[in-house]
KELO-186735 format. One record per atom (N, C-alpha, C): residue number from 1; x, y, z. Coordinates in steps of 0.1 Angstrom, whole numbers, plus 5000, padded with zeros to 4 digits. Example, Ala and Ser with C-alpha at 12.3 -4.5 7.8 and 13.67 -1.06 7.14 Angstrom:
! residues 2
+-----+------+-------+------+
:   n : east : north :   up :
+-----+------+-------+------+
:   1 : 5132 :  4943 : 5078 :
:   1 : 5123 :  4955 : 5078 :
:   1 : 5132 :  4967 : 5078 :
:   2 : 5128 :  4978 : 5071 :
:   2 : 5137 :  4989 : 5071 :
:   2 : 5129 :  5000 : 5079 :
+-----+------+-------+------+
This chain:
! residues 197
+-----+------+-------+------+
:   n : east : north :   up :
+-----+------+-------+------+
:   1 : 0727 :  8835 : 6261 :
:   1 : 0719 :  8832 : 6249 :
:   1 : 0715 :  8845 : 6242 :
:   2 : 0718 :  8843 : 6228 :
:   2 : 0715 :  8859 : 6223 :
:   2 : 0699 :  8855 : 6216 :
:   3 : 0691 :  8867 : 6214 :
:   3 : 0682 :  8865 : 6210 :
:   3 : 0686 :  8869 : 6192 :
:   4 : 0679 :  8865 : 6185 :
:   4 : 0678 :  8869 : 6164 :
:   4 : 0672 :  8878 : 6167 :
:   5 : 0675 :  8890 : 6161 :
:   5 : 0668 :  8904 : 6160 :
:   5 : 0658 :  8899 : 6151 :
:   6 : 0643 :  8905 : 6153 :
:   6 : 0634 :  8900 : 6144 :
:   6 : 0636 :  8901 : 6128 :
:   7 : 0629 :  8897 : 6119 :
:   7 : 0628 :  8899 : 6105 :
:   7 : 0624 :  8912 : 6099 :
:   8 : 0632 :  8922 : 6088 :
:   8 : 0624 :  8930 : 6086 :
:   8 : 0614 :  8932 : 6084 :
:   9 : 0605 :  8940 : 6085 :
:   9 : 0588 :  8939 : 6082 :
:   9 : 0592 :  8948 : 6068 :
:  10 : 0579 :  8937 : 6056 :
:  10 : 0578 :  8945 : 6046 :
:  10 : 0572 :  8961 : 6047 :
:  11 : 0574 :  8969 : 6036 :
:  11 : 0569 :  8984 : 6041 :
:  11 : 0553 :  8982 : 6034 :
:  12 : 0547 :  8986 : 6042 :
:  12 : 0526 :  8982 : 6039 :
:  12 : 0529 :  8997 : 6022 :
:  13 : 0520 :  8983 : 6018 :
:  13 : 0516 :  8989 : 6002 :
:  13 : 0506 :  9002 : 6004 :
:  14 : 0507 :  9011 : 5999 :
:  14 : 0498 :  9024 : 6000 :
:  14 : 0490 :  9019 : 5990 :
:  15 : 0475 :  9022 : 5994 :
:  15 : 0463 :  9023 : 5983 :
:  15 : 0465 :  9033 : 5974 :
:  16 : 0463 :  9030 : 5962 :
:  16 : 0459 :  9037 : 5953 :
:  16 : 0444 :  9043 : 5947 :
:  17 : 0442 :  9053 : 5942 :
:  17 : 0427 :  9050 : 5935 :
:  17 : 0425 :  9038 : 5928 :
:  18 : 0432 :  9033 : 5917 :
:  18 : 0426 :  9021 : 5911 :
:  18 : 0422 :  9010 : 5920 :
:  19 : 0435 :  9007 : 5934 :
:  19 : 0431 :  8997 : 5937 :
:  19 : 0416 :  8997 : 5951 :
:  20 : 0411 :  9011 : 5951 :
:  20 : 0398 :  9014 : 5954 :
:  20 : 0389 :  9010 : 5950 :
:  21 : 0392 :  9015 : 5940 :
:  21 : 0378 :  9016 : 5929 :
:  21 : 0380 :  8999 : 5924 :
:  22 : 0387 :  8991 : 5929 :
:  22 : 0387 :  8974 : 5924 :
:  22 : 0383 :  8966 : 5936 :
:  23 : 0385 :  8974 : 5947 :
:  23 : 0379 :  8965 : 5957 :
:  23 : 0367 :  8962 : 5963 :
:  24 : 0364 :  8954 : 5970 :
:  24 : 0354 :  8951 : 5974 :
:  24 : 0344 :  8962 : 5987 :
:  25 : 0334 :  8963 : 5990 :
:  25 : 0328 :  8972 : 6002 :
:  25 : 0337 :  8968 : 6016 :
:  26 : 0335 :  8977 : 6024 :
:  26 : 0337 :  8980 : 6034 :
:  26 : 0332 :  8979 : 6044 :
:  27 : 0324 :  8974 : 6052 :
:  27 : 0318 :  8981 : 6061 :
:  27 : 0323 :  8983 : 6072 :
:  28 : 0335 :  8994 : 6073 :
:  28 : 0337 :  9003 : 6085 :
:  28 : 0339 :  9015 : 6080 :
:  29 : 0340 :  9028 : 6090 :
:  29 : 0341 :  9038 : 6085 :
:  29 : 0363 :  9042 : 6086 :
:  30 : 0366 :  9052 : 6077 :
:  30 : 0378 :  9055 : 6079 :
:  30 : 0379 :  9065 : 6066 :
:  31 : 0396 :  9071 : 6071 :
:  31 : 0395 :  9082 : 6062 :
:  31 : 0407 :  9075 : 6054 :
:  32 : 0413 :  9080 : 6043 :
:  32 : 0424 :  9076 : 6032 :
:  32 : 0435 :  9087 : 6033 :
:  33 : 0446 :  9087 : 6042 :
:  33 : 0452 :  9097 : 6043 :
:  33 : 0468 :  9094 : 6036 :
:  34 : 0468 :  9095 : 6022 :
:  34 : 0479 :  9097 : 6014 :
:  34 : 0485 :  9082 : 6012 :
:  35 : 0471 :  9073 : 6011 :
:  35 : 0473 :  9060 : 6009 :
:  35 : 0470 :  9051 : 6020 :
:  36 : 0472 :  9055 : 6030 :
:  36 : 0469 :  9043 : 6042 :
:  36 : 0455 :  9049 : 6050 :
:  37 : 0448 :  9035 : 6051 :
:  37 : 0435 :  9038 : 6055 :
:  37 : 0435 :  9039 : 6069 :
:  38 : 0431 :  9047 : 6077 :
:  38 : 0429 :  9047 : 6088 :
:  38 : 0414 :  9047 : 6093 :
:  39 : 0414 :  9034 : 6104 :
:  39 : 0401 :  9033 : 6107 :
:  39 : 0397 :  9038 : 6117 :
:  40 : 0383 :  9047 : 6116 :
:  40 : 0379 :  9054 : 6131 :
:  40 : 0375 :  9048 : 6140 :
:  41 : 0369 :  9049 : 6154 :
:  41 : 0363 :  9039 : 6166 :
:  41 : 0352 :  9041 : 6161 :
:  42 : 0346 :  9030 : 6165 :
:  42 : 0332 :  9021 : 6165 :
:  42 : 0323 :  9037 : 6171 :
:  43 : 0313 :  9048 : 6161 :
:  43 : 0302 :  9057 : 6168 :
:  43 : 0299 :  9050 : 6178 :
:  44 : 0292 :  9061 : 6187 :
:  44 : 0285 :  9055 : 6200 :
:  44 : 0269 :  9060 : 6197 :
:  45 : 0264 :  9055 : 6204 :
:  45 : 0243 :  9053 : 6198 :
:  45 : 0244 :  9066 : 6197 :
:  46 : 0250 :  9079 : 6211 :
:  46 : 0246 :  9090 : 6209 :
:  46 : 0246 :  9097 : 6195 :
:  47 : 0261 :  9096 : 6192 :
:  47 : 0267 :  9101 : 6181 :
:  47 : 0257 :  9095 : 6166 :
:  48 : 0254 :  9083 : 6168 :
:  48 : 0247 :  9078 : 6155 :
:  48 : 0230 :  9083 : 6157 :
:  49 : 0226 :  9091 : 6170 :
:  49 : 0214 :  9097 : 6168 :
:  49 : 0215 :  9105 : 6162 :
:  50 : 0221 :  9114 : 6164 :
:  50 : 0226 :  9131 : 6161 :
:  50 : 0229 :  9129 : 6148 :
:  51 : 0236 :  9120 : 6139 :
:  51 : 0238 :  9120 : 6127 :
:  51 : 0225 :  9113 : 6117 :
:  52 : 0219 :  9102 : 6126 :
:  52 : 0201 :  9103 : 6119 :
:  52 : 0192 :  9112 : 6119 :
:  53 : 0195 :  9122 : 6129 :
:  53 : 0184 :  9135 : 6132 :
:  53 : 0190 :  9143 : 6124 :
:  54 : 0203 :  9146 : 6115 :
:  54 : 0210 :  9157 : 6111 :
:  54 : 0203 :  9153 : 6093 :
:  55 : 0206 :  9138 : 6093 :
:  55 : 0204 :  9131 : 6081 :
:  55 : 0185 :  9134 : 6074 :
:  56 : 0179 :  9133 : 6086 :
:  56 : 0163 :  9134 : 6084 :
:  56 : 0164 :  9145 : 6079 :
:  57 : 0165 :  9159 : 6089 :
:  57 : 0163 :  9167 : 6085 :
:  57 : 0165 :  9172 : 6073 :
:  58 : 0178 :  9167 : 6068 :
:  58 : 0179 :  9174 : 6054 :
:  58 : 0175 :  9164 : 6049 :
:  59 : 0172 :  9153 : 6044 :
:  59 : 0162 :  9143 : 6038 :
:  59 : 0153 :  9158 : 6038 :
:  60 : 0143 :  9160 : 6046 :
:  60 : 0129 :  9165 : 6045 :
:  60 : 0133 :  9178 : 6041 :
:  61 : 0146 :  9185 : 6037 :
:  61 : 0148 :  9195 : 6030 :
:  61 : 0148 :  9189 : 6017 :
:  62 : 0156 :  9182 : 6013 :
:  62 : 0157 :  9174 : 6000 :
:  62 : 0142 :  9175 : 5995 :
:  63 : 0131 :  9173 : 6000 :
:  63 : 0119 :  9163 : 5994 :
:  63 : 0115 :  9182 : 5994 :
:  64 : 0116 :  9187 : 5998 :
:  64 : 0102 :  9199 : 5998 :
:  64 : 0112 :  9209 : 5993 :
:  65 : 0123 :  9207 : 5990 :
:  65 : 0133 :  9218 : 5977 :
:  65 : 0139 :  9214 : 5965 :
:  66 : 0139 :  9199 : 5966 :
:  66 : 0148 :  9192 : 5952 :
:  66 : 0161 :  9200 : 5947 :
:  67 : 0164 :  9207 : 5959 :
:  67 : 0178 :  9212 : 5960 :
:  67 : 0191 :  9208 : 5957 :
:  68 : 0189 :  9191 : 5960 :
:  68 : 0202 :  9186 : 5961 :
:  68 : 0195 :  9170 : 5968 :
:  69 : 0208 :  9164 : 5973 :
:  69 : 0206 :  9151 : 5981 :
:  69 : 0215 :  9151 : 5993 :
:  70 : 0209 :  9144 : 6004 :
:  70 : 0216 :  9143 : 6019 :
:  70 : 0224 :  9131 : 6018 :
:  71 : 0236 :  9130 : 6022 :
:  71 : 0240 :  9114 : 6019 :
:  71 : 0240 :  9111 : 6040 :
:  72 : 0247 :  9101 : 6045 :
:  72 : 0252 :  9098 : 6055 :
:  72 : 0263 :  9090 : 6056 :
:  73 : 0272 :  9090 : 6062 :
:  73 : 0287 :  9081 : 6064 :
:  73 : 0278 :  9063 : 6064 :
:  74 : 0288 :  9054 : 6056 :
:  74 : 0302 :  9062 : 6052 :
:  74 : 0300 :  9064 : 6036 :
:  75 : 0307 :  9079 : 6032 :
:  75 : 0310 :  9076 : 6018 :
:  75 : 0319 :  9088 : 6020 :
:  76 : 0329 :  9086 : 6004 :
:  76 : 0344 :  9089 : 6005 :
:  76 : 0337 :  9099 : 5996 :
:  77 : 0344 :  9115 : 6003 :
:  77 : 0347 :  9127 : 5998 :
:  77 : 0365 :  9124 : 5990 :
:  78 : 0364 :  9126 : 5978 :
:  78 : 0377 :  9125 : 5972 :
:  78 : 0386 :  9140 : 5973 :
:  79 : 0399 :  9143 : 5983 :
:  79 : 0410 :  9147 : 5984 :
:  79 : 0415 :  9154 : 5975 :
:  80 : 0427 :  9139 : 5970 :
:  80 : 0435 :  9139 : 5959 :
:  80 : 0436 :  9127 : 5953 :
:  81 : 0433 :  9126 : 5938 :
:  81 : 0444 :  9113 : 5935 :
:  81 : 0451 :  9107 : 5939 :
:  82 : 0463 :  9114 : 5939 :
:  82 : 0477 :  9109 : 5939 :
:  82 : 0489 :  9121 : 5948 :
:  83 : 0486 :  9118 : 5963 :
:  83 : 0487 :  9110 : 5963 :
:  83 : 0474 :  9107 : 5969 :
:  84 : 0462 :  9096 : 5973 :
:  84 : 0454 :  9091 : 5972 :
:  84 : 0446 :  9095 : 5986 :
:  85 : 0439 :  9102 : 5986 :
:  85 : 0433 :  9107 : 6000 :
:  85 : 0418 :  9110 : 6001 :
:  86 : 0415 :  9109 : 6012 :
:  86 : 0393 :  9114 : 6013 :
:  86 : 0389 :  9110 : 6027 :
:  87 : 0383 :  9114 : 6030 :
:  87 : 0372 :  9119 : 6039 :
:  87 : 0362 :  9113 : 6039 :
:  88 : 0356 :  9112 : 6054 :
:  88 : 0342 :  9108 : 6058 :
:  88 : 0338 :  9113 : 6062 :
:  89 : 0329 :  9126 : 6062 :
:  89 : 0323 :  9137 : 6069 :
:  89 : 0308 :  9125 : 6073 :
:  90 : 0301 :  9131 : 6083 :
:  90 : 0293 :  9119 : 6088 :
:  90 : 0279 :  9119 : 6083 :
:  91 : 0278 :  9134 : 6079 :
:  91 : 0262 :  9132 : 6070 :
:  91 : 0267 :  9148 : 6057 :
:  92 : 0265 :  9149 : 6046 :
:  92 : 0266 :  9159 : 6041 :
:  92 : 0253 :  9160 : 6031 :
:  93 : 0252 :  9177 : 6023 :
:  93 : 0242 :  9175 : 6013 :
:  93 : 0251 :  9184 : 6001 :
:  94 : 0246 :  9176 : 5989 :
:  94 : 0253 :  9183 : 5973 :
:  94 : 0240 :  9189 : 5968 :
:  95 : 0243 :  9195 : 5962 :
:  95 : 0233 :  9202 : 5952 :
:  95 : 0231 :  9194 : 5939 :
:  96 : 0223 :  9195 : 5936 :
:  96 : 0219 :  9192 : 5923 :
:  96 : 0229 :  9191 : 5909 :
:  97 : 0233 :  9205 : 5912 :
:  97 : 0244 :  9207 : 5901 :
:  97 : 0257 :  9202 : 5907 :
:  98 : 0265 :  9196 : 5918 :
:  98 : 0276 :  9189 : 5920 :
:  98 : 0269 :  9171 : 5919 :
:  99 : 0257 :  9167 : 5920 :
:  99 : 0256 :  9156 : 5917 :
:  99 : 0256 :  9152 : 5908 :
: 100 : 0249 :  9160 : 5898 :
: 100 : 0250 :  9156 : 5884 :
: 100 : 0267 :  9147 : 5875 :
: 101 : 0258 :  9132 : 5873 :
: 101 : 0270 :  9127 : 5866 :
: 101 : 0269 :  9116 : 5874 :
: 102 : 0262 :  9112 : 5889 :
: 102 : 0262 :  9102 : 5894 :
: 102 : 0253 :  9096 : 5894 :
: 103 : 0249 :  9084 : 5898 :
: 103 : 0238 :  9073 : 5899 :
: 103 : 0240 :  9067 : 5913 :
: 104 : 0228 :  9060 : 5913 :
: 104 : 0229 :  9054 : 5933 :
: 104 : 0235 :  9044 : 5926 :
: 105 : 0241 :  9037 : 5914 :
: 105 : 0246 :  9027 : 5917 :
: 105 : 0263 :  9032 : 5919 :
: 106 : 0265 :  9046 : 5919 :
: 106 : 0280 :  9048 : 5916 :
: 106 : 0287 :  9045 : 5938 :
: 107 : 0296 :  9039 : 5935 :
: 107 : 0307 :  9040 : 5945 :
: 107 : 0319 :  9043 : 5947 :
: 108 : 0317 :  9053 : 5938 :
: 108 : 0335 :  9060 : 5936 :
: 108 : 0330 :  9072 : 5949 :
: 109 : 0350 :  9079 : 5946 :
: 109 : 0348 :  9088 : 5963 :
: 109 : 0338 :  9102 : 5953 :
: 110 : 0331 :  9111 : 5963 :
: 110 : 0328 :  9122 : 5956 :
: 110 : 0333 :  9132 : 5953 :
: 111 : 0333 :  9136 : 5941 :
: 111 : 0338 :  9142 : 5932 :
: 111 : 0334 :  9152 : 5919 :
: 112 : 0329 :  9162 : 5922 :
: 112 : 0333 :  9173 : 5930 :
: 112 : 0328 :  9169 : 5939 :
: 113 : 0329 :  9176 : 5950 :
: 113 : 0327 :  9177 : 5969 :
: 113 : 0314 :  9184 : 5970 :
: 114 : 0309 :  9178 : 5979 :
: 114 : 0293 :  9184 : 5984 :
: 114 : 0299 :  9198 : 5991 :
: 115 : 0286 :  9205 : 5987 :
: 115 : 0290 :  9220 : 5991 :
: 115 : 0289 :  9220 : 6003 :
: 116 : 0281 :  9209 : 6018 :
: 116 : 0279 :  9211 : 6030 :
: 116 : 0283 :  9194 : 6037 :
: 117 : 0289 :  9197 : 6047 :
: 117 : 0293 :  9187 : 6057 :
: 117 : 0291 :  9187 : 6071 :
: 118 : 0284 :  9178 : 6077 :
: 118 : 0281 :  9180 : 6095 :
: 118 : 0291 :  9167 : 6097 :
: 119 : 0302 :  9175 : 6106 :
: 119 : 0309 :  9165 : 6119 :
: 119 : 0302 :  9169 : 6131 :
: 120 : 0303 :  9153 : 6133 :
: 120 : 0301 :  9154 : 6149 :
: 120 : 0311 :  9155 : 6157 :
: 121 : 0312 :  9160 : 6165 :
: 121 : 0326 :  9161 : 6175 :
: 121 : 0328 :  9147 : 6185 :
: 122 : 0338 :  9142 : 6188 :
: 122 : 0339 :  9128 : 6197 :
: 122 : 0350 :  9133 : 6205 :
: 123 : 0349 :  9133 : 6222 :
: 123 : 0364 :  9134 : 6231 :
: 123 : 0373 :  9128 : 6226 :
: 124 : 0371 :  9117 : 6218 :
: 124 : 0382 :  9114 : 6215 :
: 124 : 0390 :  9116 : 6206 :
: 125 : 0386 :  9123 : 6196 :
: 125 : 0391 :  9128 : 6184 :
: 125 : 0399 :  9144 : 6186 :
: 126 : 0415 :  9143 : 6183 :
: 126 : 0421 :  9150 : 6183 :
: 126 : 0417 :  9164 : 6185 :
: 127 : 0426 :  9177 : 6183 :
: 127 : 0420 :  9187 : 6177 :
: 127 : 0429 :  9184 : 6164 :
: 128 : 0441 :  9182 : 6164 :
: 128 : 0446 :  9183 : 6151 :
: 128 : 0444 :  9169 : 6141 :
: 129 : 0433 :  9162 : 6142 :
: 129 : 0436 :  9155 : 6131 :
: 129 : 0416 :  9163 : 6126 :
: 130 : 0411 :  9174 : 6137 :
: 130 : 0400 :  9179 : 6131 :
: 130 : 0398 :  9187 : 6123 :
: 131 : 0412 :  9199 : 6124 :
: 131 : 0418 :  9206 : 6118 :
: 131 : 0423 :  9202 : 6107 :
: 132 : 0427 :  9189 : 6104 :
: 132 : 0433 :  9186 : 6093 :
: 132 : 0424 :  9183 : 6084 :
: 133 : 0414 :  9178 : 6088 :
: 133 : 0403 :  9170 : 6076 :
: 133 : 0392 :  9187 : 6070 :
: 134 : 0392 :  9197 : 6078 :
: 134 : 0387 :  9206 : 6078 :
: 134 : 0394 :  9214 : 6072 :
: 135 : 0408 :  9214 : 6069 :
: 135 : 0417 :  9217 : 6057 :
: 135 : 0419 :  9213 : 6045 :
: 136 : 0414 :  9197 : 6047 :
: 136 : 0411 :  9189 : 6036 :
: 136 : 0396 :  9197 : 6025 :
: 137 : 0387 :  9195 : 6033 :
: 137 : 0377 :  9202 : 6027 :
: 137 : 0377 :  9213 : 6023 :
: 138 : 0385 :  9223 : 6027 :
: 138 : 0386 :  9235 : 6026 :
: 138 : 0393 :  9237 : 6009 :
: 139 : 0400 :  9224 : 6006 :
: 139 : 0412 :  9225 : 5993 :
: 139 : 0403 :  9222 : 5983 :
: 140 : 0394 :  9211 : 5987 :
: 140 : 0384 :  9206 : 5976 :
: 140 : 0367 :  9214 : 5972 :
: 141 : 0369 :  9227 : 5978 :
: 141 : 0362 :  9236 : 5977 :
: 141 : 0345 :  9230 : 5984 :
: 142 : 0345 :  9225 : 5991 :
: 142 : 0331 :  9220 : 6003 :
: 142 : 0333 :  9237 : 6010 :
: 143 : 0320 :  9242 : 6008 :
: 143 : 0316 :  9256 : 6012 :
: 143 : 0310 :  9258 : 6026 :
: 144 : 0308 :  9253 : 6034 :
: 144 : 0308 :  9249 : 6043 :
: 144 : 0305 :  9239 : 6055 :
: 145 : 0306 :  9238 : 6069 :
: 145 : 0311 :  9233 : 6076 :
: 145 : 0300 :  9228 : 6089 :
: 146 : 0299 :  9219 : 6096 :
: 146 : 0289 :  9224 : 6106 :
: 146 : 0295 :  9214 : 6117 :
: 147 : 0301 :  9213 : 6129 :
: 147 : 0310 :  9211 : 6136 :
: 147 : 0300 :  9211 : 6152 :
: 148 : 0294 :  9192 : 6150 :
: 148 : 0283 :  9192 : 6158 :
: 148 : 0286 :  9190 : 6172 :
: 149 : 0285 :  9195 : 6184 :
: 149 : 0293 :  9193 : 6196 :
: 149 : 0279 :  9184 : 6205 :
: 150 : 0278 :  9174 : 6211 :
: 150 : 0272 :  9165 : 6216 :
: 150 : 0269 :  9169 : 6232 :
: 151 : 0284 :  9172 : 6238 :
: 151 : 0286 :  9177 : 6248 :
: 151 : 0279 :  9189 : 6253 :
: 152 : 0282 :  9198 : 6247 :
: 152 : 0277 :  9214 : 6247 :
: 152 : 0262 :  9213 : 6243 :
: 153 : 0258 :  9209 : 6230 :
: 153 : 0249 :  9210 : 6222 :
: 153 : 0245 :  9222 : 6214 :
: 154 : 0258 :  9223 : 6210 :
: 154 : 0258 :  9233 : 6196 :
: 154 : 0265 :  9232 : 6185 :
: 155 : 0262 :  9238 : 6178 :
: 155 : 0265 :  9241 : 6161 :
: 155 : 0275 :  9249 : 6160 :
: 156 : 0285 :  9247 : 6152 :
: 156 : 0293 :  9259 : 6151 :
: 156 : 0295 :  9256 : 6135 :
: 157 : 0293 :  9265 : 6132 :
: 157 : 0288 :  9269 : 6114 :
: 157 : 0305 :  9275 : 6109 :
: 158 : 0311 :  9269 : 6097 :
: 158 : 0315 :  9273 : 6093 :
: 158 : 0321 :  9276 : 6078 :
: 159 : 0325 :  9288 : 6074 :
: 159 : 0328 :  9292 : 6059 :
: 159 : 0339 :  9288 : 6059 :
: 160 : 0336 :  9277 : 6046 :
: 160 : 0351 :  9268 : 6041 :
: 160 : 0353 :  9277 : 6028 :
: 161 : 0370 :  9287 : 6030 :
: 161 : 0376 :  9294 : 6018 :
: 161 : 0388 :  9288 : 6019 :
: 162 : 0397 :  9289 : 6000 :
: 162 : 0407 :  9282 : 6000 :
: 162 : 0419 :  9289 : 6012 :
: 163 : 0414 :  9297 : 6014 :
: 163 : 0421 :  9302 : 6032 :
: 163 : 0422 :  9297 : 6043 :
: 164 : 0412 :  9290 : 6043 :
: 164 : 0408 :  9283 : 6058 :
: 164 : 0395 :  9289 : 6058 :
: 165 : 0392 :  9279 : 6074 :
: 165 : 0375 :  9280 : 6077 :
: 165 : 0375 :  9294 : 6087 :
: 166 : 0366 :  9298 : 6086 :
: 166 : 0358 :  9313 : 6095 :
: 166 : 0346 :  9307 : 6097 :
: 167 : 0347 :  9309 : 6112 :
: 167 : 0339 :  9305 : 6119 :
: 167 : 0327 :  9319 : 6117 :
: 168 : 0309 :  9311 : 6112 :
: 168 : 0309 :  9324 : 6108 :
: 168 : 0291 :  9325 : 6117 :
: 169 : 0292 :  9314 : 6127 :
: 169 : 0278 :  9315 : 6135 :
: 169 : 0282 :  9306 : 6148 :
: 170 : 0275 :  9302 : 6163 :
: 170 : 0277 :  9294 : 6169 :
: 170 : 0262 :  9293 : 6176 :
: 171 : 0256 :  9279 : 6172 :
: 171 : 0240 :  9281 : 6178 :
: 171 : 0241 :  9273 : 6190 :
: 172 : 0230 :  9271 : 6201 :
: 172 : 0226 :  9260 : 6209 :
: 172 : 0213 :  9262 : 6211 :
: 173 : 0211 :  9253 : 6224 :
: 173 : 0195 :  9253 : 6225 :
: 173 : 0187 :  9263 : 6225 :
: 174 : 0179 :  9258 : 6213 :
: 174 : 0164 :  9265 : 6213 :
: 174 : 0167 :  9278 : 6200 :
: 175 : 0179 :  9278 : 6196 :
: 175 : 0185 :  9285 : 6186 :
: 175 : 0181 :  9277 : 6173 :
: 176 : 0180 :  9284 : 6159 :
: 176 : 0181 :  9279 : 6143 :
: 176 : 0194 :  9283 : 6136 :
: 177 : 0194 :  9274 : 6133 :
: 177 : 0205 :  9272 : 6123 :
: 177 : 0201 :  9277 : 6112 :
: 178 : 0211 :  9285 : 6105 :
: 178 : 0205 :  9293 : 6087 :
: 178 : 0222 :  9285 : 6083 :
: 179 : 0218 :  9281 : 6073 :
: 179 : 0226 :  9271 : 6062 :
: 179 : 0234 :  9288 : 6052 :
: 180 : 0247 :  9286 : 6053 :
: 180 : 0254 :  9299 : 6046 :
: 180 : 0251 :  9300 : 6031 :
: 181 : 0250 :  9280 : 6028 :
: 181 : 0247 :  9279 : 6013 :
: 181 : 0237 :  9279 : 6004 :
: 182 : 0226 :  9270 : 6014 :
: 182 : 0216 :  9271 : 6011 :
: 182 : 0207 :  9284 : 6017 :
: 183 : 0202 :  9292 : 6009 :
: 183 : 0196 :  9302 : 6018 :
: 183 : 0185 :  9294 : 6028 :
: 184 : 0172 :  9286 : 6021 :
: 184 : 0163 :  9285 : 6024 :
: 184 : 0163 :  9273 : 6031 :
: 185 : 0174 :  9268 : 6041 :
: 185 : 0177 :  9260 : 6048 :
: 185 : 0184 :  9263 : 6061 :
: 186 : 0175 :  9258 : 6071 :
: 186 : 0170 :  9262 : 6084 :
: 186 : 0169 :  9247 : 6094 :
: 187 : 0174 :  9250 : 6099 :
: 187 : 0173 :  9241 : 6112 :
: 187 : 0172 :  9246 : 6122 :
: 188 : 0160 :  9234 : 6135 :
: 188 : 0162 :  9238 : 6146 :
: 188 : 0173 :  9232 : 6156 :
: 189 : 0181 :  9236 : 6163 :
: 189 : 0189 :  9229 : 6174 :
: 189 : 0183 :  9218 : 6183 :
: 190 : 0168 :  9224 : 6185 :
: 190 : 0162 :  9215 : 6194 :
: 190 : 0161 :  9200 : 6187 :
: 191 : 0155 :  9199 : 6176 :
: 191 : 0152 :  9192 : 6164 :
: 191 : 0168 :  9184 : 6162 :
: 192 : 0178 :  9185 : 6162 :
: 192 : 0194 :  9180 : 6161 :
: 192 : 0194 :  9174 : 6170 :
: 193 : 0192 :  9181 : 6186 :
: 193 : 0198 :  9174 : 6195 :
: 193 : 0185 :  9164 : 6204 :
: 194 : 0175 :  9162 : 6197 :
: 194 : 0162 :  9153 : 6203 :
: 194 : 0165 :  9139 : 6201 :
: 195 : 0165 :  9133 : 6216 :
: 195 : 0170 :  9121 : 6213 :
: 195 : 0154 :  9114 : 6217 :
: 196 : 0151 :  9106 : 6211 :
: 196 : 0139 :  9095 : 6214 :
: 196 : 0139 :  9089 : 6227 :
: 197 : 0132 :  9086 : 6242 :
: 197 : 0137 :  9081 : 6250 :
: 197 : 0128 :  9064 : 6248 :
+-----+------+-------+------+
């Protein structure tokens, strides 16, 4: 008995910006890699502390500098157009002058790119698809980097040039963080990695 070789599978339609910007919300997180969405695993509590404690803190820079605004994932850093790409860094902050032109009601990707981005680090995430999104940022001019390790419990700070990143500090416990962009923005490590029991 022979078996019918299956049916071809149609080839999956690549997203475009329009049909972004036409569709409905999301709620999962994922990145847009040259049209096809890929969705990341489900954060784990730890990971979603470390990005509310990353998120406060610059909240409470926001309020006592009117510097800029903190966002938190998910929202789409815009790539490219076409072909159609962006990012979800997990908490970032823009200045004033790259937000300008938006409103809380806007849901397009951002554009220009926040000058600052904190990843959390996850075992399960590659090195090279970290490398790649940190290349990504690096094109759309995000000035720097902050590459949060859960494991270790450190900071590794980095200068995003259209070169690549330079790694240009590495903090841990009991250490502060100085922000390359913001001068007057300071963190403590202890303060990032304090979990509530």
């Amino acid at each position: 008995m022979t078996v019918a070789p299956a049916p071809p599978q149609a080839p999956t339609k690549l997203l475009t910006y329009a049909d972004y910007m036409a569709e409905g919300e999301i709620n999962r997180r994922y990145d847009i890699i040259d049209g096809e969405r890929i969705f990341m695993p489900q954060p784990t509590d730890g990971h979603q502390e470390l990005a509310l404690n990353i998120a406060e803190l610059l909240r409470a820079y926001q309020r006592k500098t009117k510097a800029g605004r903190a966002m938190i994932a998910p929202c789409d850093v815009l790539i490219t157009r076409d072909p159609f790409r962006t990012r979800q860094p997990d908490v970032l902050f823009v200045s004033n002058e790259r937000y300008r032109g938006r409103t809380p009601q806007d849901a397009s990707p951002w554009s220009p790119a926040p000058e600052l981005v904190a990843e959390i680090l996850s075992p399960s995430e590659r090195r090279g698809i970290r490398l790649s999104k940190i290349a990504d940022y690096c094109a759309v001019d995000v000035k720097e980097c902050w590459l949060v390790s859960p494991q270790a419990q450190t900071v590794e700070v980095l200068r995003l040039t259209p070169g690549g990143p330079e790694r240009a500090a590495l903090h841990g416990a009991g250490e502060t963080l100085q922000s390359l962009t913001f001068e007057d923005l300071t963190l403590a490590l202890d303060d990032i990695f304090h979990i509530e029991d």
